[in-house]
C-alpha positions as a LaTeX table, in Angstrom:
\begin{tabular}{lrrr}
\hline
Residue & $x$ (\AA) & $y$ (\AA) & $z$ (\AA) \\
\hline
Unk1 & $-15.72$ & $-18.74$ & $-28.43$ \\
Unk2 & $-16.00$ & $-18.05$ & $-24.70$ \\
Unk3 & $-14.37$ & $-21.41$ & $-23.75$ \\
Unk4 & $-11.48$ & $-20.26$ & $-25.68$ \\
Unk5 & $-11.70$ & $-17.14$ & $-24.21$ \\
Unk6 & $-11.52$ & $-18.52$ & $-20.45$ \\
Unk7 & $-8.50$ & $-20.44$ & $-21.47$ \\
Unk8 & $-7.08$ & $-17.51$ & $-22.76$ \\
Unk9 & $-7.45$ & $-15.61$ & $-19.49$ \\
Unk10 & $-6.89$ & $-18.17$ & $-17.49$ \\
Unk11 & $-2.78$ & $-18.32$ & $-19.58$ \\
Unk12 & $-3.09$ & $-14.40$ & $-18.98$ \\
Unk13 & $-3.87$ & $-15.23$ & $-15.62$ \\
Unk14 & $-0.84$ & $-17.42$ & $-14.89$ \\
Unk15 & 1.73 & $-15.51$ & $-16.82$ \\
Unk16 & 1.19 & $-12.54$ & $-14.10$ \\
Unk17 & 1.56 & $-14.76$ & $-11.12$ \\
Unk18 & 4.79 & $-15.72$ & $-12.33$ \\
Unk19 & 8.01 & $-13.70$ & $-10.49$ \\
Unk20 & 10.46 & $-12.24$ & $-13.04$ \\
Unk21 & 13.50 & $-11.52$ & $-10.79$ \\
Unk22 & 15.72 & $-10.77$ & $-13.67$ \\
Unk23 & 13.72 & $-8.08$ & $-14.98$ \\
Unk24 & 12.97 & $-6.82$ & $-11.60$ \\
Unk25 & 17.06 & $-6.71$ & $-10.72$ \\
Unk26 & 16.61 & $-4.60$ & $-14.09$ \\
Unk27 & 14.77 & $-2.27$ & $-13.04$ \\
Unk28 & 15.53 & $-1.67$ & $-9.50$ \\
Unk29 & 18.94 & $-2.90$ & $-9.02$ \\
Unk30 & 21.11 & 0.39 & $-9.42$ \\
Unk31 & 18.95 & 1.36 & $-6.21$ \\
Unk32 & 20.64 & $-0.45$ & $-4.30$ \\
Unk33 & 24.30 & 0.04 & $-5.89$ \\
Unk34 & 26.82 & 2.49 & $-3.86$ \\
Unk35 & 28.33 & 2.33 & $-0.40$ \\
Unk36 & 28.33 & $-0.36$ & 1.37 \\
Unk37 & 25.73 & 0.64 & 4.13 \\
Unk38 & 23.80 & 1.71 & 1.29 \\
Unk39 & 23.94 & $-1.76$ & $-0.41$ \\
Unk40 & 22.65 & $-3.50$ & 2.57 \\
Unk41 & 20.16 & $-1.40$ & 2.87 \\
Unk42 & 19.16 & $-1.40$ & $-0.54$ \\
Unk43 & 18.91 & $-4.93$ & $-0.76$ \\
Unk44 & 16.31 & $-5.24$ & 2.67 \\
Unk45 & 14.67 & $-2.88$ & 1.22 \\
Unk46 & 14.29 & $-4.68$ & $-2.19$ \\
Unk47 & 13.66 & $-7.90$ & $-0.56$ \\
Unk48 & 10.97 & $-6.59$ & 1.33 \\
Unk49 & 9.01 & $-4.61$ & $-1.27$ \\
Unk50 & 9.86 & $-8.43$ & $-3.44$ \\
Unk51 & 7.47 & $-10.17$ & $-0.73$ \\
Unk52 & 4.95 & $-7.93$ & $-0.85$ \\
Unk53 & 4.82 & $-7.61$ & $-4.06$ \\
Unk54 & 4.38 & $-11.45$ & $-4.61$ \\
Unk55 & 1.98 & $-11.26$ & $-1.37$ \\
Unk56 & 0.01 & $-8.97$ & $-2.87$ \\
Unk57 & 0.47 & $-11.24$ & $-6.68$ \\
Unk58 & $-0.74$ & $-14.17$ & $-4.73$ \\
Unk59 & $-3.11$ & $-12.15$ & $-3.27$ \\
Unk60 & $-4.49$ & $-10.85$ & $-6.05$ \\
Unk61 & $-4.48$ & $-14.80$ & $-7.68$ \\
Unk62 & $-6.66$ & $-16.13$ & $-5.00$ \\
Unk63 & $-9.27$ & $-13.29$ & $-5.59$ \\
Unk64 & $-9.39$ & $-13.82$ & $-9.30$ \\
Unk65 & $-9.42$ & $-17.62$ & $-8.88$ \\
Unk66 & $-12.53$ & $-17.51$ & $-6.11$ \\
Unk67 & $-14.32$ & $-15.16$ & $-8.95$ \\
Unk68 & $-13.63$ & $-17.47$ & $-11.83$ \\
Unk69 & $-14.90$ & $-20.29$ & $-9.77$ \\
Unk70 & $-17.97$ & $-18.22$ & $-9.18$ \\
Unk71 & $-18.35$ & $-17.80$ & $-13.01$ \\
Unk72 & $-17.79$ & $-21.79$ & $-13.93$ \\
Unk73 & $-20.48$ & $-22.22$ & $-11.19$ \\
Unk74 & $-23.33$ & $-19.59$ & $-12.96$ \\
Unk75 & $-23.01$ & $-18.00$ & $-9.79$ \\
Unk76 & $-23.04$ & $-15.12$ & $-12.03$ \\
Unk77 & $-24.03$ & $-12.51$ & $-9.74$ \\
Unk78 & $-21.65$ & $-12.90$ & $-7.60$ \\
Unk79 & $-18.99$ & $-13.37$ & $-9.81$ \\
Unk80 & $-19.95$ & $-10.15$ & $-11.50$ \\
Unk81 & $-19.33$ & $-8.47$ & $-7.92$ \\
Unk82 & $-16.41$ & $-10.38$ & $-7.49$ \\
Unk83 & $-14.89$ & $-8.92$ & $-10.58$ \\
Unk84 & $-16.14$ & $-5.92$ & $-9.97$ \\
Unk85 & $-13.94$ & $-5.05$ & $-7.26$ \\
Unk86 & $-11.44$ & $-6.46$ & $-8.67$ \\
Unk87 & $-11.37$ & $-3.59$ & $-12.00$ \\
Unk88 & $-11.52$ & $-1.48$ & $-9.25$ \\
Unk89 & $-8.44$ & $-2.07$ & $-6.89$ \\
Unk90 & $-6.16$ & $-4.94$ & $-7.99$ \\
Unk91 & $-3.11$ & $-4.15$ & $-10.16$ \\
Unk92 & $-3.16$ & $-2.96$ & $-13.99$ \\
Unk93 & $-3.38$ & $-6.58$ & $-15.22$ \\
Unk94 & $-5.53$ & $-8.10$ & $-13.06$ \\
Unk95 & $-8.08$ & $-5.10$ & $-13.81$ \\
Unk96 & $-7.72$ & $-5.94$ & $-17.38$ \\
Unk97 & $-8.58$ & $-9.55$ & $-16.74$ \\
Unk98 & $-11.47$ & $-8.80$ & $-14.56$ \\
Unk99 & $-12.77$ & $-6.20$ & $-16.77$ \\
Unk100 & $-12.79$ & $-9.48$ & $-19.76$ \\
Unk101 & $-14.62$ & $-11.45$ & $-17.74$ \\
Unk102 & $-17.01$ & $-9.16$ & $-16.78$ \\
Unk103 & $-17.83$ & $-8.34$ & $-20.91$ \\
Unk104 & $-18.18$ & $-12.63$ & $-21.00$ \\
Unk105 & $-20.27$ & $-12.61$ & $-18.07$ \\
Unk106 & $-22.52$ & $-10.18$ & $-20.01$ \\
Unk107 & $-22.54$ & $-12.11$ & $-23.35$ \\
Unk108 & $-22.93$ & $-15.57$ & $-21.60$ \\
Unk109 & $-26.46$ & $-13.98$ & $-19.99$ \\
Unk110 & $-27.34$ & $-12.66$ & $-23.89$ \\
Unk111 & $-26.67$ & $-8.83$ & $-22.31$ \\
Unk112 & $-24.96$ & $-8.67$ & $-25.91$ \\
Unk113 & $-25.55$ & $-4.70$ & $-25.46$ \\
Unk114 & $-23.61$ & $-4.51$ & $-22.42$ \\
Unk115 & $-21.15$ & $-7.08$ & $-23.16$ \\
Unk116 & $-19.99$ & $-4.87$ & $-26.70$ \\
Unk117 & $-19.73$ & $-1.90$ & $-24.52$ \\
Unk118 & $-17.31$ & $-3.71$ & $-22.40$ \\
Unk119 & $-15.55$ & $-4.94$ & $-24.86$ \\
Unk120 & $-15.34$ & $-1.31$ & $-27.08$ \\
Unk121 & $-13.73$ & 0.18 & $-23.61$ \\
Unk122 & $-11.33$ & $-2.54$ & $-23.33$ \\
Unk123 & $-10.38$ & $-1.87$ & $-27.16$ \\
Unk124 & $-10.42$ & 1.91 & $-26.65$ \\
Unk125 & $-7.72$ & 1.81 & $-23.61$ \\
Unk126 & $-4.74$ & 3.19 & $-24.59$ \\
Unk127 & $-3.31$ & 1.97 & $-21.27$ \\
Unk128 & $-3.80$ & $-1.85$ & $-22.18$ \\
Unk129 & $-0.96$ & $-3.23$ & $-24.75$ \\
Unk130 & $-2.02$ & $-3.31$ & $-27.96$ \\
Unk131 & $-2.34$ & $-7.13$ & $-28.38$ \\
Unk132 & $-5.12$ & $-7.11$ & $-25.58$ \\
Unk133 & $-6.94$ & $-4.58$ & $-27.29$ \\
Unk134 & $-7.19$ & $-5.91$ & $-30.37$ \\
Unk135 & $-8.08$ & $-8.86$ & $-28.77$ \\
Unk136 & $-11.23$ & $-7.10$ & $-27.24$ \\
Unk137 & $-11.78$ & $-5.60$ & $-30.84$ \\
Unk138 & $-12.23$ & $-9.14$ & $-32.02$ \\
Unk139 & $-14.52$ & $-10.45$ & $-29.07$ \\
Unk140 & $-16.68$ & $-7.55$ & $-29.32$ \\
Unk141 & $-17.28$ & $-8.29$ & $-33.43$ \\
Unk142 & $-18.49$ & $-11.57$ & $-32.35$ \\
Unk143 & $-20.78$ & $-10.45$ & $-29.73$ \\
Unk144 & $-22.16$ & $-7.39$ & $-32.48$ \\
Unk145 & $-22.87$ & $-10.86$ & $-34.71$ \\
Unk146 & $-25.10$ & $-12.08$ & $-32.39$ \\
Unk147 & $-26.84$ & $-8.72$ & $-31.47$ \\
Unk148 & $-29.57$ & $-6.90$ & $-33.30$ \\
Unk149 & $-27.55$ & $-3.85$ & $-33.97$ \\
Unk150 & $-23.82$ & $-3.41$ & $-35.06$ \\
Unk151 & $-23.51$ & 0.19 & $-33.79$ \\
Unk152 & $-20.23$ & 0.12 & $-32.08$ \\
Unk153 & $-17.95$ & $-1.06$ & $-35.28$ \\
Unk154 & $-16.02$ & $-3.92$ & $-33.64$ \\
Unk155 & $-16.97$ & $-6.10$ & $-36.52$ \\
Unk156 & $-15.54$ & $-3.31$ & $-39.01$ \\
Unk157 & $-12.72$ & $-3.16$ & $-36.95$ \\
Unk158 & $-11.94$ & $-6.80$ & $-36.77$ \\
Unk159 & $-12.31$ & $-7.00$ & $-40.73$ \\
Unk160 & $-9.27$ & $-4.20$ & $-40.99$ \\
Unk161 & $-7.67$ & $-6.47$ & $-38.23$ \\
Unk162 & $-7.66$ & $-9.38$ & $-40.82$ \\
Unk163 & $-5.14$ & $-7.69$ & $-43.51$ \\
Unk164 & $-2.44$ & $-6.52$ & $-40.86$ \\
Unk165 & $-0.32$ & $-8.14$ & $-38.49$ \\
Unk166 & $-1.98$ & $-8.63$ & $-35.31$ \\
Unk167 & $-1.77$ & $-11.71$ & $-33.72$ \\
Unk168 & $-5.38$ & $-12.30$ & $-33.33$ \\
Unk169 & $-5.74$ & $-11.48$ & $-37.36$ \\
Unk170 & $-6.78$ & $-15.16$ & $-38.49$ \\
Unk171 & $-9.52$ & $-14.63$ & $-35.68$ \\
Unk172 & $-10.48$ & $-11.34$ & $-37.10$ \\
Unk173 & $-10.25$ & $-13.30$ & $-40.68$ \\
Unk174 & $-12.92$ & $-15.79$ & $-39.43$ \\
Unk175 & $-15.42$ & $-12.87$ & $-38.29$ \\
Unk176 & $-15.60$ & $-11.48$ & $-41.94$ \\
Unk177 & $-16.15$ & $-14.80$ & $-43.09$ \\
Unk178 & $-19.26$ & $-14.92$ & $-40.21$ \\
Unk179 & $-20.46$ & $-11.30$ & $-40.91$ \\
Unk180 & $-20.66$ & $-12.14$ & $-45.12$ \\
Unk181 & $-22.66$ & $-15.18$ & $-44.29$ \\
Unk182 & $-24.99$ & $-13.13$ & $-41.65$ \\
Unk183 & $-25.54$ & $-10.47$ & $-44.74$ \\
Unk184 & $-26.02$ & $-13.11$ & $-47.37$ \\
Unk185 & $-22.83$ & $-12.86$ & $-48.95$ \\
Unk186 & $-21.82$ & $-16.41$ & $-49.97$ \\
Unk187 & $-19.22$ & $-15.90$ & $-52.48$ \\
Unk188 & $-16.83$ & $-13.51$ & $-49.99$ \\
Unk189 & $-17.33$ & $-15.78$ & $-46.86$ \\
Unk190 & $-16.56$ & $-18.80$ & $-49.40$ \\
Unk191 & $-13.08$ & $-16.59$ & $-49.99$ \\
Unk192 & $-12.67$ & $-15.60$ & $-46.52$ \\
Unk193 & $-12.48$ & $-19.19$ & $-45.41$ \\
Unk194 & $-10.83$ & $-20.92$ & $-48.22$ \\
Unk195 & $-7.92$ & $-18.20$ & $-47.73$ \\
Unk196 & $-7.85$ & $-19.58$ & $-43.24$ \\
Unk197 & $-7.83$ & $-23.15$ & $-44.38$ \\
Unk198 & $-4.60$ & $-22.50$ & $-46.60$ \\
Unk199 & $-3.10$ & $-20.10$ & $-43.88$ \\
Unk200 & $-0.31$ & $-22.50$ & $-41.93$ \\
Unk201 & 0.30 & $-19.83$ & $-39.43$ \\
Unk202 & $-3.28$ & $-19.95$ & $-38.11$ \\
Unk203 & $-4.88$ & $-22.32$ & $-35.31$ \\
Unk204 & $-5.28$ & $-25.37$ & $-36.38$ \\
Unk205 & $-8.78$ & $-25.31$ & $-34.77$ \\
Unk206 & $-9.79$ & $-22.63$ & $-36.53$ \\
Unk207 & $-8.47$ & $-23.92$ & $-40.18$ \\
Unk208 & $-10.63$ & $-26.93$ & $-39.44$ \\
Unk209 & $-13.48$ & $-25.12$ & $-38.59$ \\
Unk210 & $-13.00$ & $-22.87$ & $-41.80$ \\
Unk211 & $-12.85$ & $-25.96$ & $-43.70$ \\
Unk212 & $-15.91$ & $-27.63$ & $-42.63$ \\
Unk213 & $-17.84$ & $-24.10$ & $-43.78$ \\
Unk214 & $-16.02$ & $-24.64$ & $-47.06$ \\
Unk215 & $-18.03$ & $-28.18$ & $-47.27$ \\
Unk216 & $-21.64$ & $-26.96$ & $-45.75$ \\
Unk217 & $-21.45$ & $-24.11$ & $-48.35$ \\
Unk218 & $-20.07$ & $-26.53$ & $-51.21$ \\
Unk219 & $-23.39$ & $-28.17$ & $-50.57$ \\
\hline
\end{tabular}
């Protein structure tokens, strides 16, 4: 799960480097509309805040990339420092990405407590898009499946995520079928993964995986 996870970010990652002059023209353009002194300086103005905004995007890459390679290196205390300060003054996304790899960091080094935490504040934060919290919702359930205690709910959560819409729901299907089999209960796990190897919609990583449980629990 965390190697999916890195790949994850690391698509997160790119999709925010990427310049979206159309929507930015969108947004700013009427600016820069008007007379025609106004124009031209409208669009030097918008041409300079446009390189240092991707100065500060490229900026902003190279930190994140130098603290990932710190984490694929178990240079882990540094790359816990690294994304520290990162969640502290890069842009909105980038804190959101560093504040993700700093709940794996946690789980990698079995800090399962901390690493649920993380993840509960990451689904909690009405100021991260929905998608990305319910993506923390399901992360967290599969850290509270490896912990001692299930106190924070993520794994209760993640169940309700598995009858609605959310794009991580076949993910959050696969974490009810974990949680029966961690409590004993054969027959709904059995149902839980016979219903992902029949979904077409879902990974076809993750219908193979629920299909191999089907066999070791046919056995």
């Amino acid at each position: 799960m965390a190697d999916e996870q890195d790949i994850l970010l690391r698509e997160i990652d790119e999709e925010l480097k990427q310049e979206n002059l159309q929507q930015l023209w969108k947004r700013y353009g009427t600016l820069i509309l008007g007379g025609s002194l106004l124009l031209v300086a409208g669009v030097a103005g918008f041409q300079g805040w446009k390189a240092n905004d991707l100065n500060t995007r490229i900026e902003m890459g190279e930190r994140f990339a130098a603290a990932q390679s710190l984490a694929n290196t178990s240079k882990n205390a540094n790359a816990k420092d690294a994304f520290d300060s990162i969640a502290k003054d890069a842009p909105a996304g980038y804190q959101m990405l560093a504040r993700f790899q700093l709940a794996s960091l946690a789980a990698k080094q079995s800090d399962l407590d901390s690493a649920i935490g993380a993840y509960k504040n990451l689904a909690d934060d009405d100021n991260i898009d929905s998608v990305y919290r319910d993506l923390a919702v399901v992360l967290g359930a599969f850290a509270e499946l490896n912990a001692k205690s299930e106190g924070a709910g993520l794994i209760d959560r993640a169940t309700k995520l598995a009858s609605g819409s959310s794009p991580w729901r076949f993910t959050a299907k696969e974490v009810g079928a974990v949680a029966a089999l961690k409590n004993g209960d054969t027959a709904t796990a059995r149902t839980r993964y016979e219903e992902l190897s029949k979904e077409a919609a879902a990974p076809q990583g993750l219908r193979a995986r629920a299909e191999n449980m089907l066999d070791v629990l046919s056995k």
